[in-house]
Structure formats: structure tokens, C-alpha cells
C-alpha positions as CSV (number, residue, x, y, z in Angstrom):
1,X,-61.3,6.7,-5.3
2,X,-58.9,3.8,-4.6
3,X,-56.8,6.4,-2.6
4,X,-58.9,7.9,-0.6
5,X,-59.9,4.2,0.7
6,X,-56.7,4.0,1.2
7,X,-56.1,7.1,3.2
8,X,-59.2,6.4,5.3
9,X,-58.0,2.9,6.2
10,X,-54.9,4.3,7.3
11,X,-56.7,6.9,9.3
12,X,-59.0,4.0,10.7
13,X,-56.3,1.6,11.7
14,X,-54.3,4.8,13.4
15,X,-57.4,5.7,15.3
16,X,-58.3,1.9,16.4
17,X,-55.0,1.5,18.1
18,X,-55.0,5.1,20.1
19,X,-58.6,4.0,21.2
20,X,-57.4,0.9,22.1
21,X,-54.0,2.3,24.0
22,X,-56.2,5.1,25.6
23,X,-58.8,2.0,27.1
24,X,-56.0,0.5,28.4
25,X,-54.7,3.5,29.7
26,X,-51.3,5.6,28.6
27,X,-49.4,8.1,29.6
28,X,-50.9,11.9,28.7
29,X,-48.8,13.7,26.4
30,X,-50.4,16.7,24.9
31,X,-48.0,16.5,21.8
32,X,-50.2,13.1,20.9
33,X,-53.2,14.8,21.8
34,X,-52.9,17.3,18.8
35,X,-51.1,14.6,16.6
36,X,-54.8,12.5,15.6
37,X,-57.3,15.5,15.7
38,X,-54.3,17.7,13.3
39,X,-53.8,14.5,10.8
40,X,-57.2,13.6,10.7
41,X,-58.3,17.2,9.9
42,X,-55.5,17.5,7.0
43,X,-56.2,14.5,5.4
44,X,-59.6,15.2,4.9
45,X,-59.5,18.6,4.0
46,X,-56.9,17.2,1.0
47,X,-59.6,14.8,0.2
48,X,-62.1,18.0,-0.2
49,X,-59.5,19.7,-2.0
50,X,-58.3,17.5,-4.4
51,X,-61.9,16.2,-5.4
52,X,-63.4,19.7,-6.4
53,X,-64.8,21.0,-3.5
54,X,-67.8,20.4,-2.0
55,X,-71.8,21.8,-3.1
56,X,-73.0,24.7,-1.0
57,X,-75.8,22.3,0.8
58,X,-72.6,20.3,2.0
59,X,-70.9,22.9,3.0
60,X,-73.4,23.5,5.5
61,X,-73.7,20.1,6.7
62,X,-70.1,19.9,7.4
63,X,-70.0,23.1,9.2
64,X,-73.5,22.0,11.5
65,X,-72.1,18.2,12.2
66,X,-68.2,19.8,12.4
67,X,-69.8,22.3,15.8
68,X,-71.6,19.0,17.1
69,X,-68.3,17.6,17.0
70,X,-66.2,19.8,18.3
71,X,-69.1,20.5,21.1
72,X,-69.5,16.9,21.8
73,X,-65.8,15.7,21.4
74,X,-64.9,18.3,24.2
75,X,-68.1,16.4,26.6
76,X,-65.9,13.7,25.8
77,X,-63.2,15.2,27.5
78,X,-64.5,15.9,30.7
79,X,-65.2,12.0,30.7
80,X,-61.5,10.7,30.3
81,X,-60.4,9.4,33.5
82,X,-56.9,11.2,35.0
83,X,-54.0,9.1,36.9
84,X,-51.0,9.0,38.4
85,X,-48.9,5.6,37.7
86,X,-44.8,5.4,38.2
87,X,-44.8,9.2,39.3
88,X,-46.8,11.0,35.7
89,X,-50.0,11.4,34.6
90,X,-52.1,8.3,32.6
91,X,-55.0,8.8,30.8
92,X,-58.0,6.1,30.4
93,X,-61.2,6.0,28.2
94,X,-64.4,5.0,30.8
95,X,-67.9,3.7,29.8
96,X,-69.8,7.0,29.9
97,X,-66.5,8.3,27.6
98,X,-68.0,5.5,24.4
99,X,-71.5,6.9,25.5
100,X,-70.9,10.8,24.9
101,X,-69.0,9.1,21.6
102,X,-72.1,7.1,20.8
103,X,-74.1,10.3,21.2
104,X,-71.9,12.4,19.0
105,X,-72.4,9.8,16.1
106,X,-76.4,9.6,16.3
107,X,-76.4,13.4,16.3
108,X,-74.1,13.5,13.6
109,X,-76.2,11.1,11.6
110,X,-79.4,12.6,12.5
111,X,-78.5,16.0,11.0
112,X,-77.0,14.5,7.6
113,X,-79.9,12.6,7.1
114,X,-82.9,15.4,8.1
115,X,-80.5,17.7,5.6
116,X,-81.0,14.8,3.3
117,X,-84.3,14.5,3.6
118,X,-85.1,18.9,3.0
119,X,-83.1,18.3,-0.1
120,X,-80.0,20.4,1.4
121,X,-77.8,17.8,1.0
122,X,-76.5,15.7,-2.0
123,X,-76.5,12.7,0.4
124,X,-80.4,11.7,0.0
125,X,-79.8,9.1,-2.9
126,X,-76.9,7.4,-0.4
127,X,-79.1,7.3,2.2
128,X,-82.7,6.0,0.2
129,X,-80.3,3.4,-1.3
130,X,-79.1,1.8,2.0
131,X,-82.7,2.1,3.4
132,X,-83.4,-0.1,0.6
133,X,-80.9,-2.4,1.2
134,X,-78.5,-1.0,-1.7
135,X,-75.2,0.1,-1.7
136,X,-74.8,3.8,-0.4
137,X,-71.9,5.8,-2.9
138,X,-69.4,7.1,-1.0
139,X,-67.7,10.2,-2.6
140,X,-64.2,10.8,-2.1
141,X,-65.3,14.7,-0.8
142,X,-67.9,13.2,1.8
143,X,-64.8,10.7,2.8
144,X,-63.6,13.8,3.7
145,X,-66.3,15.7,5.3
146,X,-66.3,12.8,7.6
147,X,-62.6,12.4,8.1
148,X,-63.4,16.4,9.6
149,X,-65.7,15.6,11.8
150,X,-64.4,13.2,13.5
151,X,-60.8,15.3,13.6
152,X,-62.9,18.0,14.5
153,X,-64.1,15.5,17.5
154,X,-60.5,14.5,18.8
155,X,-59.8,18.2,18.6
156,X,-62.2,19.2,21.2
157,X,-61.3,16.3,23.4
158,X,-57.7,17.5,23.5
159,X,-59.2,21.5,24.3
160,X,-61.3,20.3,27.2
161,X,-57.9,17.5,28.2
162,X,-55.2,19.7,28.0
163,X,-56.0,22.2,31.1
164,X,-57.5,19.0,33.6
165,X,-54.4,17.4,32.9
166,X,-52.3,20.9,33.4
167,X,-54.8,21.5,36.7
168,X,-53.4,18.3,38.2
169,X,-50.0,19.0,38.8
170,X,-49.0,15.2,37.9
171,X,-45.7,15.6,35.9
172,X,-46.4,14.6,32.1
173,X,-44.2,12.2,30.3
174,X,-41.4,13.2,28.6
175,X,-41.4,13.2,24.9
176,X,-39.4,10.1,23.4
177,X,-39.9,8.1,26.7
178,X,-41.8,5.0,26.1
179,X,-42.6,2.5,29.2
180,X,-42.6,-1.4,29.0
181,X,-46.3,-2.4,28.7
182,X,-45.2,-5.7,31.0
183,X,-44.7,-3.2,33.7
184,X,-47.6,-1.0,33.3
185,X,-50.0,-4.4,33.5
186,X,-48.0,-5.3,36.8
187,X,-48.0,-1.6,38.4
188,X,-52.1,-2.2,37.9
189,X,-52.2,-5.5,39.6
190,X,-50.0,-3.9,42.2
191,X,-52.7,-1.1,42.5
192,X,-49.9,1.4,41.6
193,X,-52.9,3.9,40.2
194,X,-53.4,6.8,42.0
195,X,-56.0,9.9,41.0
196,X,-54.3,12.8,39.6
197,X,-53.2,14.8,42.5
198,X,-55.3,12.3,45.3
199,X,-54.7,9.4,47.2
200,X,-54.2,6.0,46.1
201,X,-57.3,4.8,43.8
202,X,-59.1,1.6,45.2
203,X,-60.6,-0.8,42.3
């Protein structure tokens, strides 16, 4: 168990700083798109593996909240805001980008615990105990049934990203090319953004 905290903490801090890069703003590369949804999906499915599987009722679950995912993570998508800065393409979470996130996780939730609740699920006793104000158990299998879902989440992001960043034109950055943040934070106070393929962008 002490390594599958480990991996997920890894995982967590990897995904905190490509949220917090892609608030910002940074340049679109679709090689990084597939890196987080790919490493995400293959450390949990080790986790499954390694950990004997997963019960049939599971099995479902993952494969009903893994669609949601994948459904939801590509809404999220369409939400990512598409630039031009210092002549390539920049992408940039927006509010309604964390509310189509926020949806994904209450649906997510919401189908775990009604499976929970028909007895589908192994994850009732987890959930009655942290409605009681108890610890829930957290199995190194559903560690990775939730490492999958939220791979499975990135993944349709990139799907729906990939051609609306292709569509624009805007050259992408080369591979191994990496810009000074101190000159991206000046190009915005300069007003250097401009909307993928449009006319300068007013703030």
C-alpha cells in the first residue's frame, strides 16, 4: 500500500504543476498532451494489475465513470482557451474549463456512490464510513480505478485539443524549446496575446 501512495503522490504533484502551467498559459505541444493522460492510464492499470484485479461490480464502475470521463474531459476541451504569443500557439485553462472539471467529478462520484448504494460495488463500507465521519479504506486497485479515470479525463481533453489547435494554423512549438517564463509574463503585460489565427486579443 505504501507504494501505491507513493505512485499516486507522484501522479498528484505531476498533475498540480501541468494545471498550474496550463492556468498560466504554455505553449501547446501535442507530444505533452499525450504524455499525462498515457502515464496516468499506465500507472493505474499496474496498480490494477499488480493488486489482483478488480471484482466484476468494479469493473463496471470503472468502465461507466471511465465513458463519463472521457465524454466530459473532451467538454473540457472545447473550453481551453487558444493563442498566439512570440509567433506559436499557447494554450490557457478558463473558469468555465474548472467548471466542466467540477462537473466531471460530481458525476463521477455520483455514479460510484448510487453503485455503492445497489450493492454493485465493493465501495459501500468506504463510503458509510466517511458519512459517519470514519476513515474511508482506500485499496490499492481503486487507487487505480481512479488514477484511470482521471487519465481517461486528460485523454479526451487532448482528442477534442489536438484538431482546434491543428484548425488554427498557429505554428506549434518545437520539441526541446523551452521559453524564459520572465519573458512570457512581460509579452502579457505588453498585450503580446493574440487569438489563434485573429487579431490581437484585448484584456
Amino acid at each position: 500500500m505504501g507504494k501505491a501512495v507513493l505512485a499516486v503522490g507522484v501522479v498528484l504533484v505531476v498533475v498540480a504543476l501541468m494545471i498550474a502551467r496550463r492556468v498560466y498559459g504554455e505553449p501547446l505541444k501535442v507530444r505533452r498532451l499525450l504524455l499525462a493522460p498515457l502515464f496516468e492510464l499506465a500507472i493505474g492499470g499496474y496498480q490494477i494489475a499488480t493488486h489482483g484485479g478488480l471484482p466484476a461490480g468494479e469493473w463496471l464502475s470503472l468502465a461507466l465513470t471511465g465513458a463519463l470521463s472521457l465524454g466530459l474531459g473532451a467538454a473540457r476541451g472545447a473550453t481551453v482557451e487558444l493563442f498566439e504569443r512570440r509567433g506559436v500557439l499557447w494554450q490557457r485553462y478558463r473558469l468555465r474549463t474548472f467548471g466542466v472539471w467540477l462537473a466531471a467529478f460530481v458525476a463521477r462520484f455520483g455514479v460510484r456512490a448510487l453503485l455503492a448504494v445497489l450493492g454493485v460495488t465493493t465501495a459501500a463500507a468506504s463510503i458509510s464510513s466517511l458519512a459517519s465521519g470514519g476513515k474511508p479504506h482506500f485499496s490499492a486497485a481503486l487507487i487505480g480505478t481512479l488514477l484511470i479515470t482521471s487519465g481517461l479525463g486528460f485523454l479526451g481533453e487532448s482528442l477534442v485539443l489536438t484538431p482546434r489547435a491543428l484548425a488554427t494554423g498557429v505554428p506549434l512549438q518545437p520539441s526541446g524549446r523551452t521559453g524564459s517564463p520572465l519573458l512570457a509574463i512581460l509579452d502579457g503585460v505588453r498585450g503580446g496575446d493574440r487569438p489563434a489565427g485573429g487579431a490581437r486579443r484585448r484584456r
